[in-house]
N, C-alpha and C positions, 0 to 999 in steps of 0.2 A: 067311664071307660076311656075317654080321650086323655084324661089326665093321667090315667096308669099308662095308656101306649107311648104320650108322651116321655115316661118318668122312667121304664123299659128301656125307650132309646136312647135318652140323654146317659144312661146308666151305661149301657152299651158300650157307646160313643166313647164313655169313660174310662171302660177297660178295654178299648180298643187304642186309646195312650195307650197306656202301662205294657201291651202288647208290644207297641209297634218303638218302645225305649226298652223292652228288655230283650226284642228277638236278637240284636247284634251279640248279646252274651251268651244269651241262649242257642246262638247257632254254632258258637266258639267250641260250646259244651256239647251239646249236642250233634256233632259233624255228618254222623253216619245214620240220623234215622230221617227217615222219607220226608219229612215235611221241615228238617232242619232245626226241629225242635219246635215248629210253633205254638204247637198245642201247649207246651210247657212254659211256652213266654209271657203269658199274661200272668202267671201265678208269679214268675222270676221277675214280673216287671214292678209289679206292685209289693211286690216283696222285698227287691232291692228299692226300691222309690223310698216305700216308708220306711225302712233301717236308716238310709241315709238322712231323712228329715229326723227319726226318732235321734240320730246322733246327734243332727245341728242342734237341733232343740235341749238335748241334752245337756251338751255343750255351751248353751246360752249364746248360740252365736245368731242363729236365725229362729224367729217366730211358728209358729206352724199354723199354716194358711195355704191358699192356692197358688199364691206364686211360689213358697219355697219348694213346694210339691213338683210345681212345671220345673223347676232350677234342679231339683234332685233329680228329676226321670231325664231332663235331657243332660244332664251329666252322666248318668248313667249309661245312654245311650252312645254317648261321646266316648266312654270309656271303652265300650266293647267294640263300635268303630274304629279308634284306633289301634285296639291289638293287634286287630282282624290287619289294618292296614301294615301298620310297623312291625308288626310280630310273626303272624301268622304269612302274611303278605298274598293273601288270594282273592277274589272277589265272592262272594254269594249268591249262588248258582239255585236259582228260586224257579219251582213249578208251581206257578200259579193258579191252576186249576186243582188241587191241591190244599191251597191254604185258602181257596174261595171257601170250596166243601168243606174243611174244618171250623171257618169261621161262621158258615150258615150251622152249623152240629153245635156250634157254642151258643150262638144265636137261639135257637130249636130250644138248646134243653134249658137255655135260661128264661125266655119266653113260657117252655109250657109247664114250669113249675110257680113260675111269676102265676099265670093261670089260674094251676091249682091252687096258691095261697090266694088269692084273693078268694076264694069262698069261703076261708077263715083265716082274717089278716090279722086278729085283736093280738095285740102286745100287754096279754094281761097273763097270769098264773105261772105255775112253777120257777123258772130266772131269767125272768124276760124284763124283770124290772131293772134286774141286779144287770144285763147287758145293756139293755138300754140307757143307763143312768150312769157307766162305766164312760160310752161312748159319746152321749152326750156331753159330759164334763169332757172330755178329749178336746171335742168342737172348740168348749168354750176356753181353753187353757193355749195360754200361748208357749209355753217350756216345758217340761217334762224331766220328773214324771207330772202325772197329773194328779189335781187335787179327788180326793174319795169322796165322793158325792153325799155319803152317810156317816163321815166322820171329820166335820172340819174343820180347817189347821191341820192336815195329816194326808197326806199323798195316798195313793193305791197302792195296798199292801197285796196288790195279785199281779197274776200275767196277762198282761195289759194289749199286748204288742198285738196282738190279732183284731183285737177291737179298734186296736190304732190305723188297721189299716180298713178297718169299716168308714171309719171316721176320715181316712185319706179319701174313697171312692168317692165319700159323701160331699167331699170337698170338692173335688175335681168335677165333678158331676154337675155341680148345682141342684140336687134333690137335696131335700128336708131328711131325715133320721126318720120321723116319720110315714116315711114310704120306701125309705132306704135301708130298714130295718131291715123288711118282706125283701126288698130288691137282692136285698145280701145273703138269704138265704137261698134263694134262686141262683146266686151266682156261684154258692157254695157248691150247690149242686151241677151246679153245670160245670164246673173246674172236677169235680171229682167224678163225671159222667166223663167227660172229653180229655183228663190227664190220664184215665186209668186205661180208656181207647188207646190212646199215647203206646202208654207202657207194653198193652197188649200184644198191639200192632209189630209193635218194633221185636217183641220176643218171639213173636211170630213170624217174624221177617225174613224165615228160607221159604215159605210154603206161598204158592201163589196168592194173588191178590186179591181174588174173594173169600179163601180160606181165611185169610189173612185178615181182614175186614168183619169177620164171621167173627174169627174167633176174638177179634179184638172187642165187639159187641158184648159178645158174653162173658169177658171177662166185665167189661165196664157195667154191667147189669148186675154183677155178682157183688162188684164193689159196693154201689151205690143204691141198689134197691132189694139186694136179696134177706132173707133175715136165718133163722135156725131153724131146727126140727120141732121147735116145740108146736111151729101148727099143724101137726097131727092131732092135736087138742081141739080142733074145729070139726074131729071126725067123732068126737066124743060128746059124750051128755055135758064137758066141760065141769069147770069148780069153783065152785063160790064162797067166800068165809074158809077159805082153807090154804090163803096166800103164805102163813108160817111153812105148810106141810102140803103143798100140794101133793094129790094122788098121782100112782105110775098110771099112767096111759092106757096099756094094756086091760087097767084093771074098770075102765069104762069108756071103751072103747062100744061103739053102735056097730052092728054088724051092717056093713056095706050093702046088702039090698035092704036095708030099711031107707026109701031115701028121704022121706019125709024127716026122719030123724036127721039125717044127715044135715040136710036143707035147717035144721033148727039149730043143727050144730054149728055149722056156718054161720049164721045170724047172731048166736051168744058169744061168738069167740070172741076174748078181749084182747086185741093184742099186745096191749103195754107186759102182757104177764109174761113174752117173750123176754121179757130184758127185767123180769125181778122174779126169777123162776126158782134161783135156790135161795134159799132162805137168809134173808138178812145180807143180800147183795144186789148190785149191779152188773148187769154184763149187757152193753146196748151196744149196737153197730151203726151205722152211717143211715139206714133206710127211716130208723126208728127218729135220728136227731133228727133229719131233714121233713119227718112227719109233724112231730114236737114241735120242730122251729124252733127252740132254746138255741141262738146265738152265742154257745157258751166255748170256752177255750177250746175242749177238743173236737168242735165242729169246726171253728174257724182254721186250727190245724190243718184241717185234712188237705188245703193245696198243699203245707209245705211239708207235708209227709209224703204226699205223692210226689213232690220234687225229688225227696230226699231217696223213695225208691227209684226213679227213674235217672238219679245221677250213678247207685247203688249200680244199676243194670248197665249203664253207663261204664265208670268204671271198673268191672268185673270182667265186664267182656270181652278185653283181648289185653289180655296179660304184659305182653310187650309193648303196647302204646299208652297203657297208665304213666299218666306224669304226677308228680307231687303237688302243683296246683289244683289238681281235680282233687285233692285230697282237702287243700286248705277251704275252697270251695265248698264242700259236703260240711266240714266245721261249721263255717259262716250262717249257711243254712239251718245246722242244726240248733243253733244258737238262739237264731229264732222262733224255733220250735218249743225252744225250752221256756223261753217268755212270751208265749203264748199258751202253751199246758205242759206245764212243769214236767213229767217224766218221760214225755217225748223225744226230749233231748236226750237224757239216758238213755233210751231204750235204741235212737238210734245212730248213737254213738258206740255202743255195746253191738250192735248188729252190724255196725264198720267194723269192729273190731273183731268180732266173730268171723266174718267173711276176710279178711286181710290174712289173718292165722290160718284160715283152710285153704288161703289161695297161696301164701306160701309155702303150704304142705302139699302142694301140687292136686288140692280137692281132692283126694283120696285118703281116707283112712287107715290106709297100710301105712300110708310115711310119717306116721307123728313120729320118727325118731326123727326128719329133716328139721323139728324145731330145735333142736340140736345146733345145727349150723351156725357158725357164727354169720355170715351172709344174710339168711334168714332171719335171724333174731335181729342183724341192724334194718332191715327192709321193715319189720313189722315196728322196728322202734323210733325210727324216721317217721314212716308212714302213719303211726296212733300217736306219734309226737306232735306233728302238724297237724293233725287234724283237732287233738285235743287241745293243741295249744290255742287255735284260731279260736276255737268253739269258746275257751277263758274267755278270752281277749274282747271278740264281740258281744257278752252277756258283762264284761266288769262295769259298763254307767249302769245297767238293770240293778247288781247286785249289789252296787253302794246304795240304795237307796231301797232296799228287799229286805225285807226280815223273812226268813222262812216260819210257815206255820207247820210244818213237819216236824218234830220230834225223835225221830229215827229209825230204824229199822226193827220191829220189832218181833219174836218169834209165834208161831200161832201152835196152842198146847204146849206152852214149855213145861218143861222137866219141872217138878213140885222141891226141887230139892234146887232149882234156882229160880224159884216165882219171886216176884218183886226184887228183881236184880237187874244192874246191868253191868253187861261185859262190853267197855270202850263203846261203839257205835251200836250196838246191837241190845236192847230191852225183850228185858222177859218178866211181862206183866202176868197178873193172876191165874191161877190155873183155869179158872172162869173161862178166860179171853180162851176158848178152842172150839173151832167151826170146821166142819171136813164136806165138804162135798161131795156128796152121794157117787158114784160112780155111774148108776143109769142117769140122771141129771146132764152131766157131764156129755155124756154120748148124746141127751139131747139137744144140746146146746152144741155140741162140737165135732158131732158125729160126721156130718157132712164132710167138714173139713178132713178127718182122720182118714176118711174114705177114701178122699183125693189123694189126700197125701201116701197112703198104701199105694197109690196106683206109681206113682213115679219107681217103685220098687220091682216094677212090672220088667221083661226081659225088654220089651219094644221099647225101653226110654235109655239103654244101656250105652247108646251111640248118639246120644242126644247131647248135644253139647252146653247145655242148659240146665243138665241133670244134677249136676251137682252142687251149683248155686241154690237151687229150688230146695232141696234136704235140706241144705246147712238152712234155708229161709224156713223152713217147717219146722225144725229141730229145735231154729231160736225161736219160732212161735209158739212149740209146744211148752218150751220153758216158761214164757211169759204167762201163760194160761195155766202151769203147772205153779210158779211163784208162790199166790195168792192160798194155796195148800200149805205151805210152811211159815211163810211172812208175810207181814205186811207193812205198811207205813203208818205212825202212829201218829192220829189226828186227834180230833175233841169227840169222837162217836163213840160211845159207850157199848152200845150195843151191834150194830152195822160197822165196826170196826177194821175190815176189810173189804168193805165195799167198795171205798175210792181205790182202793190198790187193784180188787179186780176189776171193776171198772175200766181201768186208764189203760191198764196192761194189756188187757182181751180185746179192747177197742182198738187199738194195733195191729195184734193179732188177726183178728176179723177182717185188714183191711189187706195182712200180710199175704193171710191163708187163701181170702177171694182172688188174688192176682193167683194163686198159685194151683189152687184147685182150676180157676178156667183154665188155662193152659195145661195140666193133665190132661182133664177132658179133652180138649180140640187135638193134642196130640197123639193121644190113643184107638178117639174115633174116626183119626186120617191113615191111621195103619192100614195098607191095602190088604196086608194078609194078619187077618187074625185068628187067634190059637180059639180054641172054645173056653180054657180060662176068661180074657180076655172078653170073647163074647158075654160071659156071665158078669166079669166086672162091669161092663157097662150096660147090662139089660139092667142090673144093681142100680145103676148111679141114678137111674130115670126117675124111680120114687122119690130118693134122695132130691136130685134136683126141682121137681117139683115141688116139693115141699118148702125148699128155701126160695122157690120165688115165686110163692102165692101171700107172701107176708104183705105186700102194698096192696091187695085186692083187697085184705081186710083194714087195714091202718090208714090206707086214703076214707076209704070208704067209711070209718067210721070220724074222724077227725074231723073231716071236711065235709062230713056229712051229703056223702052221696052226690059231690059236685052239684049240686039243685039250685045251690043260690049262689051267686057271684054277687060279692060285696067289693068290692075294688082293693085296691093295695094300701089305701091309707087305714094306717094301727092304734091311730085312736078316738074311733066313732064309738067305740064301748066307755070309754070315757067323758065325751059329750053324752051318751046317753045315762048314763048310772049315775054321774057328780057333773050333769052339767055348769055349776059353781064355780067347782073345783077345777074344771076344762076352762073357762072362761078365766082364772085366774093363773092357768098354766100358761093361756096365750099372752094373757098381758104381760105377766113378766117373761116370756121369751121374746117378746115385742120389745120392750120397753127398760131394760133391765142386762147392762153389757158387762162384764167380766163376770168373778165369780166373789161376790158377797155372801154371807151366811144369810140363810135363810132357815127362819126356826118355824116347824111342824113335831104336831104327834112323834113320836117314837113308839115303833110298833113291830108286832112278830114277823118273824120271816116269813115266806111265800104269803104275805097277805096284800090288802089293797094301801096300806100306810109306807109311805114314805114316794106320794103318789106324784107330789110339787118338786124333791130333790131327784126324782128320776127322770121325771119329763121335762123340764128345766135344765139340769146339770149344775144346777147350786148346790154348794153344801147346806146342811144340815148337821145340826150338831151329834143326835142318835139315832140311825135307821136300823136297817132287819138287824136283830140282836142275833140270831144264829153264825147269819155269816161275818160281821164285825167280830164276832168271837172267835170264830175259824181265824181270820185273819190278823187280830191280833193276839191272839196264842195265849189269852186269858178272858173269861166270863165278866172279870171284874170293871175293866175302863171301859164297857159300853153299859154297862149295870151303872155304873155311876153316873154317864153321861143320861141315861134314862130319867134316873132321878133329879138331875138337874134341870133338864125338859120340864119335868114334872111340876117344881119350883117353880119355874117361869109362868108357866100358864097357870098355877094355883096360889102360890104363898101371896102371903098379906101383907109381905115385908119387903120395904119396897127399896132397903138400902139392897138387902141381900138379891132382891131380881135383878137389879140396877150391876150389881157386881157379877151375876154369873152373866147378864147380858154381853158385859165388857170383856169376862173373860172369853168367851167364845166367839167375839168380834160379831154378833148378832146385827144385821142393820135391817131386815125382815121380818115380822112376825105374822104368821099364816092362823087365822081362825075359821074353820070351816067346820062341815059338819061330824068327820072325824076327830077332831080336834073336841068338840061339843061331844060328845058320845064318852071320846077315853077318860076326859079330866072332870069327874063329876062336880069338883071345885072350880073350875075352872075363873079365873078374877077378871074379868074383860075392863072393867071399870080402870081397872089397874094400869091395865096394858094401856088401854088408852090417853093414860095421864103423862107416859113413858114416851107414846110416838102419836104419829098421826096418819090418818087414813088415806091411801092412795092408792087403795081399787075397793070396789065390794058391787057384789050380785050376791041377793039369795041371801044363805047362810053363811056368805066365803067374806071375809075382809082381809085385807093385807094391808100390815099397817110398817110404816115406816120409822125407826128411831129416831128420833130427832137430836 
């Protein structure tokens, strides 16, 4: 327990830099919301810190380490100092009673999810290897990009940049990866509990101070821990072996005085089925990642999504005082959204884009003749020029170095009379490839939001000065949620083939629709006079909202198993315990073993326990999970090869030809352990040993050294 509250504070301490070098910009940006932006500053600190180190490093000019870290943030810090001084020319006019309370709220929700994970901290199952082992190799790499941990000799073929800034906290901190894994997920959560207060607050920001505080609450609860309709399914007999076709609800449904049944239904409800409900997709929100704990790109996002809406609100808000740097700004940011999870940056560069064309149509839909205007047309082409332009600019070291594994836009049910064609960017694969989503599905999954969003159409929001940014933000969310019905992104999934597209899309959406359904709500229920409409709309919304936030009552509750046991924050005690060997050999070489040398192990399936030394290490390996090595490089073939040359190494009898794939893969490692003994039933130890010599072994695990 002392070494977690220790590992908490030092962590703290460490986003309390990043805070206290990004508030001068963020207060530049932020002038007019109550706390000057600070809630927003720890995400813009560590945000701008690591861009700037990801450029040095890019650049080959500086190492990435803790000094160039501390040399990025207080330049950083320098930077937005001086504007402030030369530019803006005023001083910063701080209540500090104010930024106390928001830093104990950041404190609070990063401590009590710190909490909750420690009753299950293991860094083991679904892509917890593939984050871990991302970030780890970060640590160990002095330039960037960095080397792929499951393919070496070959950089990371993904978006990297989120985990970059895992691996920055971890830096500045002095915690280990493993305990900073768990830490990062805490902070996740606390950045998106305390940014979307932020955002709340500030939209709130005509209505008194505890309304105001109120409704900021329940917007940030909607964000961060709400989930969909589907647990109504806890009021049913539930369904089992029927994840293709789930039944409608209605149709086993327990009648509410049975409560015994009820109480049973509670207990079987599973709630991953929330987030794989229609068939052969993804649709998960924030409550469900932060439960998972998968550190994966669009968890890490979600500060710089909330940045990206909270400059969104920012810029929108008063028409006359937008300047064209809050534009280049919003680029910059989105930029690193984009290389962190790839359609983020689309999605909110398209949603600037959206919102620019409705605010120079004066946000009403009577004037779309004013796109007409020549005025207008150059304000929207200035303004999507900078911003697009900046968004290039700061992704071009990413994308020299990026091969895309998307394939392109492809149509879902195309026309039979153009299957297996394509027209310029746009694929139309087999008539096979067509998936429609149910329409009651949909309403379970969305219904909530739709609900909210009806409410803004209400006569009480007519004079709301907020009203009509909120539509145009529904309208483009409903698109995003709508997408995935006609197209999708074409990857290596054969069958699940719009999964990642709705996925990434609704995961947006979801984060859109919660800022935007809380603020209905608190808006309607401060109506002093309300019509009996109205009354009905919101006796309505109770169910509804109930229902979207009893989803952590069951998903804590089953994950972490009922908070009962507190295991602490360190991620890999399942590892000392299952291969303690193979843990004993993980620590020698992170002891003992500094840059990044190839180290050869098994090659094995994805989400399994193989490729256990190049994850928890950050050394390459010549072939790890073959699914995702195929995603990423946009063929089955060069990690199938590389498999088979693994194979070679630990089995052939031929000792020119081991000797030669050894060299070629720059091998100076070879890992025999009990995985290793299991996959290669030939396996030639005699061999290996003639090749290098021993310099570690416990148990079944040897590591042996080329000579």
């Amino acid at each position: 327990m002392s070494v977690d509250l220790w590992s908490v504070v030092s962590w703290w301490l460490a986003t309390g830099f990043f805070g206290l070098v990004g508030w001068p910009i963020a207060a530049i940006i932020f002038p007019n919301w109550e706390d000057k932006g600070y809630l927003l500053a720890k995400a813009w600190g560590i945000i701008g810190t690591t861009y700037l180190v990801w450029i040095l490093g890019s650049m080959k000019v500086a190492q990435f380490g803790g000094g160039t870290i501390v040399f990025s943030g207080i330049l950083l810090a320098i930077i937005g100092i001086g504007i402030r001084r030369l530019w803006i020319k005023s001083d910063l006019k701080i209540n500090w009673k104010i930024i106390l309370a928001e830093e104990l709220l950041f404190l609070l929700a990063l401590s009590s999810w710190s909490y909750v994970k420690a009753h299950e901290p293991t860094i083991n199952g679904l892509e917890k290897f593939m984050d871990y082992g991302f970030t780890k190799s970060i640590l160990r790499t002095k330039y960037f990009p960095p080397q792929d941990m499951w393919y070496a000799g070959e950089s990371i073929n993904y978006y990297y940049f989120g985990h970059l800034t895992m691996a920055t906290i971890s830096k500045i901190s002095g915690v280990g990866l493993e305990f900073g894994f768990n830490l990062m997920l805490a902070t996740l959560f606390s950045f998106c509990l305390t940014m979307s207060f932020a955002i709340g607050r500030h939209l709130l920001t005509r209505f008194p101070t505890r309304v105001r505080v109120a409704g900021a609450i329940l917007i940030a609860l909607l964000v961060t821990l709400s989930g969909n309709l589907h647990t109504i399914y806890a009021f049913t007999t539930g369904y089992w072996g029927e994840e293709d076709n789930p039944p409608p609800f209605w149709q086993i449904m327990q009648p509410i005085w049975k409560g015994e049944n009820i109480t049973k239904g509670f207990e079987g409800y599973w709630y991953p089925n929330a987030t794989r409900f229609i068939p052969y997709t993804i649709h998960e929100f924030p409550a469900y990642s932060f439960v998972v704990s998968d550190i994966h790109g669009h968890v890490l996002s979600i500060p710089i999504v909330l940045l990206l809406i909270a400059l969104l609100v920012q810029y929108f808000e008063n028409q006359k005082n937008t300047q064209i740097w809050q534009a280049g700004v919003y680029g910059l940011v989105a930029g690193t959204a984009f290389m962190t999870n790839a359609l983020d940056g689309p999605i909110y560069i398209g949603l600037f884009g959206f919102l620019t064309i409705g605010r120079e149509m004066q946000f009403s839909f009577k004037n779309i003749k004013l796109i007409l205007n020549k005025v207008v047309v150059k304000n929207i082409i200035v303004t999507l020029g900078v911003t697009g332009g900046i968004f290039l600019i700061s992704v071009l070291p990413f994308l020299v170095s990026f091969k895309p594994f998307v394939n392109g836009v492809a149509v879902n049910c195309p026309p039979a009379a153009l299957a297996n064609k394509n027209i310029g960017p746009i694929i139309f694969e087999g008539t096979e490839k067509c998936q429609k989503s149910p329409l009651w599905m949909m309403c379970v999954l969305w219904g909530f939001f739709a609900y909210c969003g009806v409410g803004l159409w209400l006569p009480e929001h007519n004079k709301d000065e907020n009203r009509s940014r909120l539509l145009l933000w529904a309208l483009y969310s409903s698109c995003l949620i709508l997408f995935a019905e006609f197209f999708y992104f074409k990857d290596i999934y054969p069958q699940h083939f719009r999964s990642n597209t709705m996925f990434k899309l609704g995961y947006q959406a979801f984060i859109m629709m919660s800022i935007v359904s809380g603020y209905t709500v608190v808006k309607i229920w401060l109506q002093k006079k309300k019509s009996l409409g109205v009354k009905m709309y919101l006796l309505g919304c109770i169910p509804l909202l109930f229902l979207v936030m009893i989803f952590p009552f069951f998903a804590v509750r089953s994950y972490f198993n009922g908070l009962n046991s507190y295991r602490g924050l360190y991620g890999l005690s399942w590892m000392e315990e299952k291969y303690p060997d193979d843990f004993a050999a993980v620590m020698w070489l992170n002891k003992n073993i500094s840059g990044q040398p190839v180290v050869l192990e098994a090659s094995g399936d994805s989400y399994t326990d193989y490729e256990r030394v190049s994850t928890f290490t950050g050394l390459p390996t010549v072939a790890g999970w073959v699914v995702h090595e195929w995603l990423w490089r946009g063929s089955y073939d060069p990690i199938a090869k590389r498999a088979m040359d693994v194979a070679t190494i630990y089995e052939s009898e031929d000792l020119m030809l081991t000797q030669a794939l050894i060299d070629k893969y720059q091998v100076k490692y070879i890992v025999l352990g009990k995985m290793e003994r299991e996959r290669y039933a030939n396996l030639n130890e005699e061999k290996i040993s003639g090749l290098a010599k021993i310099v570690f072994s416990q148990g079944l695990t040897v590591i042996y050294q080329i000579i």
